[in-house]
C-alpha positions in Angstrom: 108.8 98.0 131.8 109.9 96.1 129.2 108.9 96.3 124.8 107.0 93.4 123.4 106.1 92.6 120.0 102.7 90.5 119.5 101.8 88.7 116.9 98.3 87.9 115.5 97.0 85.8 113.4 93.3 86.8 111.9 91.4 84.7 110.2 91.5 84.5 106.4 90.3 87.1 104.3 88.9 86.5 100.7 89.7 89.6 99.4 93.8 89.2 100.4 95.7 89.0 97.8 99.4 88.6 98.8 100.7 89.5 95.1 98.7 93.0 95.5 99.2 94.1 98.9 96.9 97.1 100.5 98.7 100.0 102.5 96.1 101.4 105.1 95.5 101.1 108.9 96.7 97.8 110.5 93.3 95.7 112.0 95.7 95.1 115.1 96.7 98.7 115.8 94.9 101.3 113.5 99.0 102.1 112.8 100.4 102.1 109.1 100.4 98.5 107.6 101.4 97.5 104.2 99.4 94.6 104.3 95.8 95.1 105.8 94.5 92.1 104.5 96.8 89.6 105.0 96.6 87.3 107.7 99.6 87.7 110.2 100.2 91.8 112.1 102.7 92.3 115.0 102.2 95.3 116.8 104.4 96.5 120.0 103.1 96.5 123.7 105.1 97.9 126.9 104.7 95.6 129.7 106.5 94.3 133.0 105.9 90.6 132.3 104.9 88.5 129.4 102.0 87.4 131.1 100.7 90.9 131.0 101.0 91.1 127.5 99.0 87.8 127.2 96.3 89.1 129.4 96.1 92.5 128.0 96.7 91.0 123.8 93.8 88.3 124.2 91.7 91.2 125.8 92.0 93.4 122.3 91.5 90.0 119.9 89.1 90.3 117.2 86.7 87.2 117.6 88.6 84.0 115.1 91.7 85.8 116.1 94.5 84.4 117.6 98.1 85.0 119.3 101.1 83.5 117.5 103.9 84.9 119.1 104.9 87.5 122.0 108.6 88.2 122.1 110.6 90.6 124.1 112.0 93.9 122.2 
């Protein structure tokens, strides 16, 4: 099994305000984020293949959602 980190892009919320960032739960994980607005969260995955991660990351996409980047840990 290999660590991956995903990346995801939601889509744009109003109430974001990137020079007043909100710490709370992450919209990707429920972890700790510092930013739960913003637009961009990376959370980690354990995984034999990448192509797991892809299947298992689209599966857990909020609808407008999208994956930017999957790299290994």
């Amino acid at each position: 099994m290999n660590i991956y980190l995903v990346t995801i892009r939601l889509p744009k919320n109003p109430a974001h305000d990137p020079r007043n960032k909100v710490t709370g739960a992450c919209p990707a994980n429920n972890g700790l984020c510092t930013d739960v607005t913003g637009e961009h969260h990376t959370y980690m995955m354990m995984a034999s293949t990448i192509d797991e991660v892809r299947t298992a990351a689209e599966k857990r996409l909020s609808p407008g959602a999208h994956i930017t980047r999957i790299e290994l840990g």
